[in-house]
NUROLUM-678003 format. One record per residue (C-alpha): residue in three letters; x, y, z. Coordinates in pm, 1 decimal. Layout:
N
<marvex:ALA; xx:X; yy:Y; zz:Z> $
...
***
This chain:
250
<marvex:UNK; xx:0.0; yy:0.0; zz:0.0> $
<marvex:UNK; xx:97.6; yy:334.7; zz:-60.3> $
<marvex:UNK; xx:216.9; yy:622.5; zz:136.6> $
<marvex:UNK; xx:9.2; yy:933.7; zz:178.1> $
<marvex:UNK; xx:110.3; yy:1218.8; zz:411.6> $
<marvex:UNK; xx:-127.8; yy:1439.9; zz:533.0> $
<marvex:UNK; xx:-10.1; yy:1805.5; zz:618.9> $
<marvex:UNK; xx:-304.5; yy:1980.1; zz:827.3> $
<marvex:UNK; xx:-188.0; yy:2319.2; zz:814.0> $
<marvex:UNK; xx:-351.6; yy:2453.4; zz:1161.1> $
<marvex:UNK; xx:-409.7; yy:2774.9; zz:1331.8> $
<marvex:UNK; xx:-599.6; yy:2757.4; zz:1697.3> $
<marvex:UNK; xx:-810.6; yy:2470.0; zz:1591.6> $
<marvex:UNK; xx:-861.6; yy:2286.0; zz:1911.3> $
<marvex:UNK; xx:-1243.4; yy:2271.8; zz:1909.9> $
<marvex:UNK; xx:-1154.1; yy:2061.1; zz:1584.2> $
<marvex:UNK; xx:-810.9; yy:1873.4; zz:1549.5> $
<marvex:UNK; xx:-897.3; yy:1580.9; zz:1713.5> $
<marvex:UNK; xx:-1171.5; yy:1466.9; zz:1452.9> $
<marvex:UNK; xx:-947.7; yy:1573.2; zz:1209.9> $
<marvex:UNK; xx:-687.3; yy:1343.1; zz:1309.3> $
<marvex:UNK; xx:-928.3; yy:1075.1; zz:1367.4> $
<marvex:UNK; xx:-1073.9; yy:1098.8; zz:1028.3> $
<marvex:UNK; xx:-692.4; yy:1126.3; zz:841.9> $
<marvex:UNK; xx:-581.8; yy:792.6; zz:1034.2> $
<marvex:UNK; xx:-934.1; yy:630.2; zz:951.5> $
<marvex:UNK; xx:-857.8; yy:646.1; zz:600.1> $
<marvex:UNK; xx:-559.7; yy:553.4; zz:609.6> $
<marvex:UNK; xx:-326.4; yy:855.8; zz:589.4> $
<marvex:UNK; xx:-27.6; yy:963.9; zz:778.6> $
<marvex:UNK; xx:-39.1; yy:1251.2; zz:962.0> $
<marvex:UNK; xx:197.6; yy:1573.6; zz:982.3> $
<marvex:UNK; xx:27.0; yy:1882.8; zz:1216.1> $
<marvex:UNK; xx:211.0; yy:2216.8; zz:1136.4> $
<marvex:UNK; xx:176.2; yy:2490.2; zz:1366.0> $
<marvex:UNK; xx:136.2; yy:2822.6; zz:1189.3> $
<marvex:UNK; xx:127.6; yy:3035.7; zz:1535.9> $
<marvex:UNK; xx:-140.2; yy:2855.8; zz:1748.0> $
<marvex:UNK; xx:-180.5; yy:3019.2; zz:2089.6> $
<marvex:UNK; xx:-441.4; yy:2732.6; zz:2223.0> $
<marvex:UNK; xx:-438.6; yy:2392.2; zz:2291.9> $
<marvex:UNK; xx:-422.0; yy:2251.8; zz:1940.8> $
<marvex:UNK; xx:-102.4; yy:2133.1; zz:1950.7> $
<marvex:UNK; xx:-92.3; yy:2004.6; zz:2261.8> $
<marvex:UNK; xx:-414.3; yy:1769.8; zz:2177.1> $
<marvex:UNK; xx:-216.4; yy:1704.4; zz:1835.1> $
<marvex:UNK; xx:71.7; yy:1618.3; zz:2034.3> $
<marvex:UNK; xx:-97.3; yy:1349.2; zz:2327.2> $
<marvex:UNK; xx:-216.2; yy:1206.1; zz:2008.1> $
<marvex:UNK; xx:126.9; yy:1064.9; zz:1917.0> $
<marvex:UNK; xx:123.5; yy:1289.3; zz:1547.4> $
<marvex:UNK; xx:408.7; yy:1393.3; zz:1430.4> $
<marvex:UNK; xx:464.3; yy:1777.2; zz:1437.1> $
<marvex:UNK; xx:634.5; yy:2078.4; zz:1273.6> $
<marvex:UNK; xx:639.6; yy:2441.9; zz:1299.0> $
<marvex:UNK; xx:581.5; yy:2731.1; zz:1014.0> $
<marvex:UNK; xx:471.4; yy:3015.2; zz:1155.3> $
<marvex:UNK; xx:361.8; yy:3285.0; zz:891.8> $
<marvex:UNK; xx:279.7; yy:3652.3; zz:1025.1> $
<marvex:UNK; xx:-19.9; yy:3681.0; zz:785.7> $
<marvex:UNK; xx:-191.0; yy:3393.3; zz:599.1> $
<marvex:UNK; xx:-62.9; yy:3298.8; zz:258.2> $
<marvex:UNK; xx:-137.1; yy:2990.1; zz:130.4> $
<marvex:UNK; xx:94.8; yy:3014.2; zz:-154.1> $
<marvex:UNK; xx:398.2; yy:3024.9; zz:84.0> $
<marvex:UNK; xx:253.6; yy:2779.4; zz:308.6> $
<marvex:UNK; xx:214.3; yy:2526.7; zz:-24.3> $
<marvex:UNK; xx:526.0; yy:2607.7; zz:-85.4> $
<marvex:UNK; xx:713.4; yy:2510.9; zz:222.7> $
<marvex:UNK; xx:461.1; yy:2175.9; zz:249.7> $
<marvex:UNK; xx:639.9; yy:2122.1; zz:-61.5> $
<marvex:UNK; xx:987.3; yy:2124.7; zz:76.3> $
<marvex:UNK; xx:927.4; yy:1890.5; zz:308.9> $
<marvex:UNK; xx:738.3; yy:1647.6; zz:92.9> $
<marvex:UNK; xx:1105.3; yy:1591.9; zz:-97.8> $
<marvex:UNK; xx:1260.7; yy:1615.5; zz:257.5> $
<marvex:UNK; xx:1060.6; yy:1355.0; zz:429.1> $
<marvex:UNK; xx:955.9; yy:1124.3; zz:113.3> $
<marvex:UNK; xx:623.0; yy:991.9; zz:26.6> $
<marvex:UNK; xx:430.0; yy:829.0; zz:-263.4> $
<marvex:UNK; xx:145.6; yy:1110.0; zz:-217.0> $
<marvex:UNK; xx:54.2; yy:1414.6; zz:-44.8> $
<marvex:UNK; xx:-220.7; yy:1646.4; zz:59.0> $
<marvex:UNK; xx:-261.2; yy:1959.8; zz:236.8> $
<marvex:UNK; xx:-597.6; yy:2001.2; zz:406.9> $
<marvex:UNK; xx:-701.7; yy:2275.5; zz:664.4> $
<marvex:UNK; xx:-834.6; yy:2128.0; zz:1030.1> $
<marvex:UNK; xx:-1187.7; yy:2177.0; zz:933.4> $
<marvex:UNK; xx:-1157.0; yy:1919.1; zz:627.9> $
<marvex:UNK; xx:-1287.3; yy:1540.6; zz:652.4> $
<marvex:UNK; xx:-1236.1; yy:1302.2; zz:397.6> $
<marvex:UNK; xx:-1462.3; yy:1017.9; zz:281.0> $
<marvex:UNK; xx:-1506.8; yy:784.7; zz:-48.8> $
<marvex:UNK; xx:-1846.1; yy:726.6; zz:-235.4> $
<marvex:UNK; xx:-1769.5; yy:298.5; zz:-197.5> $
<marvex:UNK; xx:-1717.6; yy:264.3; zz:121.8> $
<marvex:UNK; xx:-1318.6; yy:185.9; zz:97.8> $
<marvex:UNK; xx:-1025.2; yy:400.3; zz:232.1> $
<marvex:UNK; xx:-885.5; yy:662.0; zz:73.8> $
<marvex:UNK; xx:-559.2; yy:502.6; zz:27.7> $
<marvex:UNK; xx:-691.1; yy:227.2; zz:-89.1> $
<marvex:UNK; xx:-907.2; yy:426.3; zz:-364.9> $
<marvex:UNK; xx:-578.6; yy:638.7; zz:-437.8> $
<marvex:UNK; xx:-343.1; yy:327.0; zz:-461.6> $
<marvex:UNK; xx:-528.0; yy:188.1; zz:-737.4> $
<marvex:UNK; xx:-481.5; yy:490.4; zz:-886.5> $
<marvex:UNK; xx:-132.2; yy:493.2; zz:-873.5> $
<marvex:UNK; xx:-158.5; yy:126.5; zz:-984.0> $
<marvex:UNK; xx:-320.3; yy:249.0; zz:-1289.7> $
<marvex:UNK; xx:-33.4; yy:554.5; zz:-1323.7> $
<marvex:UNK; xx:-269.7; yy:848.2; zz:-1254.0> $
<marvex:UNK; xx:-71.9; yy:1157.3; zz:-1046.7> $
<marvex:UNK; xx:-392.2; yy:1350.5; zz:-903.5> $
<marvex:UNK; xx:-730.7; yy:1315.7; zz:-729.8> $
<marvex:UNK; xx:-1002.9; yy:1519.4; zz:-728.6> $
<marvex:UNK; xx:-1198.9; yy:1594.8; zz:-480.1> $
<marvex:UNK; xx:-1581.5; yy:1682.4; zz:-491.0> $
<marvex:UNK; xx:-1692.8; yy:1960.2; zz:-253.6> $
<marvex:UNK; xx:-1958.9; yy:1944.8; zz:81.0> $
<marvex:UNK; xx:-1946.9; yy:2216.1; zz:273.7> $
<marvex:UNK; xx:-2172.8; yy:2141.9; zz:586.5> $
<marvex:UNK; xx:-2369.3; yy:2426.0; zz:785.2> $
<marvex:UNK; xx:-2466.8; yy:2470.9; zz:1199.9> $
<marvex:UNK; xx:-2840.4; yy:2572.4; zz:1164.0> $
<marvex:UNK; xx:-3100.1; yy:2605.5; zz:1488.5> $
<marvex:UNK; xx:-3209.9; yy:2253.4; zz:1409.7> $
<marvex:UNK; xx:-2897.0; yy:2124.6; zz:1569.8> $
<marvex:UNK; xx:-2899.6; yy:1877.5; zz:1857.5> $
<marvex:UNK; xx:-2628.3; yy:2016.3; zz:2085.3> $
<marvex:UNK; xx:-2638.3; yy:1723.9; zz:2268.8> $
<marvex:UNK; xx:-2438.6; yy:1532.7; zz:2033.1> $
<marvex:UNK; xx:-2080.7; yy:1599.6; zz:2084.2> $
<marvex:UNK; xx:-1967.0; yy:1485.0; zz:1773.0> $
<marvex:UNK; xx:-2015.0; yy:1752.4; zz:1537.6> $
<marvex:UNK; xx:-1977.8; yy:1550.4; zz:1205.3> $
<marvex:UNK; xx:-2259.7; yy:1359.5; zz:1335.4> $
<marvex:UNK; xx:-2475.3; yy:1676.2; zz:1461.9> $
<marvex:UNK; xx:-2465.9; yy:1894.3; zz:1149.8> $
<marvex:UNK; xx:-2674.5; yy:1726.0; zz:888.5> $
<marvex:UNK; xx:-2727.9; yy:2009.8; zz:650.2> $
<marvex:UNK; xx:-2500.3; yy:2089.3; zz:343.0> $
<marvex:UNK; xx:-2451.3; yy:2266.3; zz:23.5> $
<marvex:UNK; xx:-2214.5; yy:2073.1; zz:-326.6> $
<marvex:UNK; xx:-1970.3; yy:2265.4; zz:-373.1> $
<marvex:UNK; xx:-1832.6; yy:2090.1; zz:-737.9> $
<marvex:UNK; xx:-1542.4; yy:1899.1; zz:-789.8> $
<marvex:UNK; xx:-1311.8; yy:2164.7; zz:-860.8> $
<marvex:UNK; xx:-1053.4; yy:2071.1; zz:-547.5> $
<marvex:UNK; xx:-712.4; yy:1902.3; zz:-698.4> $
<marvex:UNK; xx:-607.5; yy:1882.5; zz:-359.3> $
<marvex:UNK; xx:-430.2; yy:1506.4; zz:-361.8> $
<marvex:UNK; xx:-111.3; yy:1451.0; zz:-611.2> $
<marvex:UNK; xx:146.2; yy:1188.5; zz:-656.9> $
<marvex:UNK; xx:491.8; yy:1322.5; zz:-530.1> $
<marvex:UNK; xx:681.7; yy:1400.1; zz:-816.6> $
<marvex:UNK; xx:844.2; yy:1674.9; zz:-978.4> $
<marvex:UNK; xx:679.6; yy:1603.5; zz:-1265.6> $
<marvex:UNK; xx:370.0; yy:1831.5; zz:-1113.3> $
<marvex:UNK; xx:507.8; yy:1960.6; zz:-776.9> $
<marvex:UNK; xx:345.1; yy:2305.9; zz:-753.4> $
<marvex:UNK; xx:307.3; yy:2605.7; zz:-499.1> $
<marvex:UNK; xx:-34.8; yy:2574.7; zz:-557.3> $
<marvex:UNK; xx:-243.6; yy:2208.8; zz:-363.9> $
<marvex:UNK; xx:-547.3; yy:2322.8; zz:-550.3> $
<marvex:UNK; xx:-408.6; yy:2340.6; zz:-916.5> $
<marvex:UNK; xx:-73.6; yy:2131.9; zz:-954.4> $
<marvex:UNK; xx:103.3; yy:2153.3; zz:-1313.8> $
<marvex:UNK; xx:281.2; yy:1999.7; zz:-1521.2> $
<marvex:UNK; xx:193.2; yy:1616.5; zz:-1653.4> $
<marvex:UNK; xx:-113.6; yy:1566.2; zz:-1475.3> $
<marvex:UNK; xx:-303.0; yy:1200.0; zz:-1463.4> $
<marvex:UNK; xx:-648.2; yy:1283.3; zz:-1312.0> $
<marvex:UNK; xx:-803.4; yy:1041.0; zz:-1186.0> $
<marvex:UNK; xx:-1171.4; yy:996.7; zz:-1349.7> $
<marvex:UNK; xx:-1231.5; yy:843.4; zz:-926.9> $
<marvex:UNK; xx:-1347.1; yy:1090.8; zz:-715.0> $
<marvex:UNK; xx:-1328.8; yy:1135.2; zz:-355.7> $
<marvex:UNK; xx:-1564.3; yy:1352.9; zz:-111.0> $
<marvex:UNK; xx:-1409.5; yy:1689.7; zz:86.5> $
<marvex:UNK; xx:-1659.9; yy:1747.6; zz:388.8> $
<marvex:UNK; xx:-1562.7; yy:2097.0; zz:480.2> $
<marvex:UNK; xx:-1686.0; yy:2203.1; zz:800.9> $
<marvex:UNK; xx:-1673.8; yy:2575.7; zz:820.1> $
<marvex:UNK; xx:-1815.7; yy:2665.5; zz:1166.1> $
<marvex:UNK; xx:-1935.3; yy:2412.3; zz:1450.6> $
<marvex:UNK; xx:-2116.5; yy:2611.0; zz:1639.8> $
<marvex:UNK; xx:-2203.3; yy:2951.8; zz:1736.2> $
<marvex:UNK; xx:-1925.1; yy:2993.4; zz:1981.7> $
<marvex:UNK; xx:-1660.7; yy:2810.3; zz:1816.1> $
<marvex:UNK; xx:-1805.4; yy:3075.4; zz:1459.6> $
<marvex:UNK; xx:-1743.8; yy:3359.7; zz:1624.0> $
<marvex:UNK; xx:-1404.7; yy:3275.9; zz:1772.6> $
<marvex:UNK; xx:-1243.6; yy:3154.7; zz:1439.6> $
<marvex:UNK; xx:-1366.8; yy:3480.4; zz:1266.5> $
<marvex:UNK; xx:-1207.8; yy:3686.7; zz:1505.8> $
<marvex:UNK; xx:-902.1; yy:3540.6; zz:1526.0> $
<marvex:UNK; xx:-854.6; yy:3532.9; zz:1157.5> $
<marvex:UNK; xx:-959.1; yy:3923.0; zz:1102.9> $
<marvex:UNK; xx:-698.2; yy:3975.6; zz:1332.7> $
<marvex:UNK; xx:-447.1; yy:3799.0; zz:1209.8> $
<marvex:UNK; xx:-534.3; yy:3716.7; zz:865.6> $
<marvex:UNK; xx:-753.9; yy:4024.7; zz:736.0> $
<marvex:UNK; xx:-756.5; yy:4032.4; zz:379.5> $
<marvex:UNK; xx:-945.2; yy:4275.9; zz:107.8> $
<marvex:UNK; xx:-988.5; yy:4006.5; zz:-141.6> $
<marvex:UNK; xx:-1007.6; yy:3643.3; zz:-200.9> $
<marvex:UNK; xx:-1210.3; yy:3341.6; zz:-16.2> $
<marvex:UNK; xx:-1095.5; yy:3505.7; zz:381.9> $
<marvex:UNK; xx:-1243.7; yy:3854.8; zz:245.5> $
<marvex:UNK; xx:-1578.8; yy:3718.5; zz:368.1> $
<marvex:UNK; xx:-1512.2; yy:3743.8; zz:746.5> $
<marvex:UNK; xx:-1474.4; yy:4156.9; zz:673.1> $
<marvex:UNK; xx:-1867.6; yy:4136.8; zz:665.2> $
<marvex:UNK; xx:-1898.2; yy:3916.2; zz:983.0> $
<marvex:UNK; xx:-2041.2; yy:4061.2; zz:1318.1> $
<marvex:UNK; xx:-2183.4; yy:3884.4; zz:1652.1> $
<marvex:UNK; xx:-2500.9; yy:3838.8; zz:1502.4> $
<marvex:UNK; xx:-2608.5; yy:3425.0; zz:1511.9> $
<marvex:UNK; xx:-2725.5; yy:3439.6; zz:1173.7> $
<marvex:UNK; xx:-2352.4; yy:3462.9; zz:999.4> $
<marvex:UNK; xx:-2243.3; yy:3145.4; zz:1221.5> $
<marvex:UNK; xx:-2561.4; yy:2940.8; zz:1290.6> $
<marvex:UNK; xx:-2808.7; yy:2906.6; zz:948.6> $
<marvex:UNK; xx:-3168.3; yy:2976.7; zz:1021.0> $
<marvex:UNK; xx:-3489.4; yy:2832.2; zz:931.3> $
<marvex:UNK; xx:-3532.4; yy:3013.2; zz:588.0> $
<marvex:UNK; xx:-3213.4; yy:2909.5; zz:406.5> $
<marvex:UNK; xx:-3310.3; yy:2493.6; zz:547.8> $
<marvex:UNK; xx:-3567.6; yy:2420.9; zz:228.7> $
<marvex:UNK; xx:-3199.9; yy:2585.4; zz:12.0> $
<marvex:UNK; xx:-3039.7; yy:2307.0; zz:151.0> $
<marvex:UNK; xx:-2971.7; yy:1919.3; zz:127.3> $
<marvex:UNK; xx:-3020.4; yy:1718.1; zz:436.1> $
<marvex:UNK; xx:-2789.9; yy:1416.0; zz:476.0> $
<marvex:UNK; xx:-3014.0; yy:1099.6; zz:477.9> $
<marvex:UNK; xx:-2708.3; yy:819.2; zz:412.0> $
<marvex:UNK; xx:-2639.2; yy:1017.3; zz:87.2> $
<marvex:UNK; xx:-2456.2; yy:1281.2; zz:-41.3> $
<marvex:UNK; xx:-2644.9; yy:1466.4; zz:-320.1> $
<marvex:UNK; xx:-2424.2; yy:1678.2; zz:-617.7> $
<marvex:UNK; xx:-2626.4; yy:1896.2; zz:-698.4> $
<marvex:UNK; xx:-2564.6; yy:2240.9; zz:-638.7> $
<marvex:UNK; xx:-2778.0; yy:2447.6; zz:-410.6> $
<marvex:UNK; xx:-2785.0; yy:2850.7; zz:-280.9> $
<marvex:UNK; xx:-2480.5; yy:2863.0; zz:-44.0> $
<marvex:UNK; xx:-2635.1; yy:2993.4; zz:289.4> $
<marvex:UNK; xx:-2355.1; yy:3141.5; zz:405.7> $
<marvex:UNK; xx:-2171.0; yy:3342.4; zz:171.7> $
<marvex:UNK; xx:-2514.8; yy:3552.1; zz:133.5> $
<marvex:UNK; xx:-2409.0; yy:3764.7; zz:415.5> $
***
């Protein structure tokens, strides 16, 4: 079986690493955390959880650089493949296998990149807080596409500053595999993660830009009642079809 490394790029994600970790190691990934500046407990939980860690502190977000550097250490450390995922990304497979074992039969078959087809799940009122497990107590979710290249064979052949669009020779794999993005958690856990990343990672344009618009109000962390009918409900399922995106109306 092949080797894929998983760099979770993290910044005070301690509300969330855990599952992260859980979900890299259930499909069969290894696992690097890299700690660009956290001030919480996110590498410490990383840490009791026997991953392996590094350190890349950035003073403002830019996910060029930060490809970049992954990069590096990809040659550095050696692999067969790599991906770079944020702390709020789960991965999954539409068969019911791993995702090495969907991705090394890919390589078998001498493809170099996997795309990935978009869920991004939303908090609404609906939520059950009693379930702990967030993956399991937000249900409701918008497709995205498949427009994530986020998985590629390491080789220089198509080594690239960029996880989302490598170059060079690419192989795409006509497989697919499923990116469940989980942008907020909860109310408390929305409203922390905006703030921290105006402060630290304000930016006028581009995906982040978003958060300029952002106050304490629920409705920009939590969806309400009106956007639910806009939405798929998970029922064992994943639909693609594309549906109004709740939040970026705000």
């Amino acid at each position: 079986m092949i080797k894929i490394i998983a760099f979770i790029t993290v910044f005070n994600e301690e509300e969330i690493i855990e599952k992260c970790i859980e979900n890299a190691k259930k499909q069969g990934l290894e696992i690097i955390v890299v700690d660009n500046g956290c001030t919480d407990r996110t590498m410490e939980i990383a840490e009791g959880l026997g991953i392996r860690l590094l350190e890349h502190k950035t003073e403002k977000y830019n996910v060029h650089e930060l490809n970049k550097w992954a990069i590096s250490q990809v040659k550095r450390i050696g692999c067969d493949w790599y991906v770079q995922l944020d702390a709020d990304e789960m991965f999954d497979t539409y068969d019911g296998r791993k995702v090495v074992e969907v991705v090394n039969e890919a390589n078998d078959l001498d493809y170099n990149c996997m795309r990935f087809d978009l869920y991004e799940f939303w908090p609404t009122l609906d939520d059950d807080l009693s379930i702990m497990d967030f993956t399991e107590r937000i249900q409701y979710y918008s497709y995205l596409g498949n427009f994530h290249l986020k998985m590629v064979k390491n080789s220089p052949e198509i080594w690239t500053n960029s996880s989302h669009k490598p170059k060079g020779t690419i192989k795409e794999s006509p497989q697919r595999l499923i990116l469940k993005h989980y942008k907020f958690i909860n109310l408390e856990q929305g409203r922390k993660k905006v703030k921290s990343r105006l402060e630290r990672y304000y930016t006028t344009k581009g995906h982040n830009s978003q958060y300029n618009k952002f106050t304490d109000e629920s409705k920009f962390y939590v969806l309400e009642k009106d956007i639910y009918s806009k939405l798929h409900k998970l029922d064992g399922a994943l639909v693609k079809e594309k549906v109004f995106d709740g939040w970026r109306r705000y």
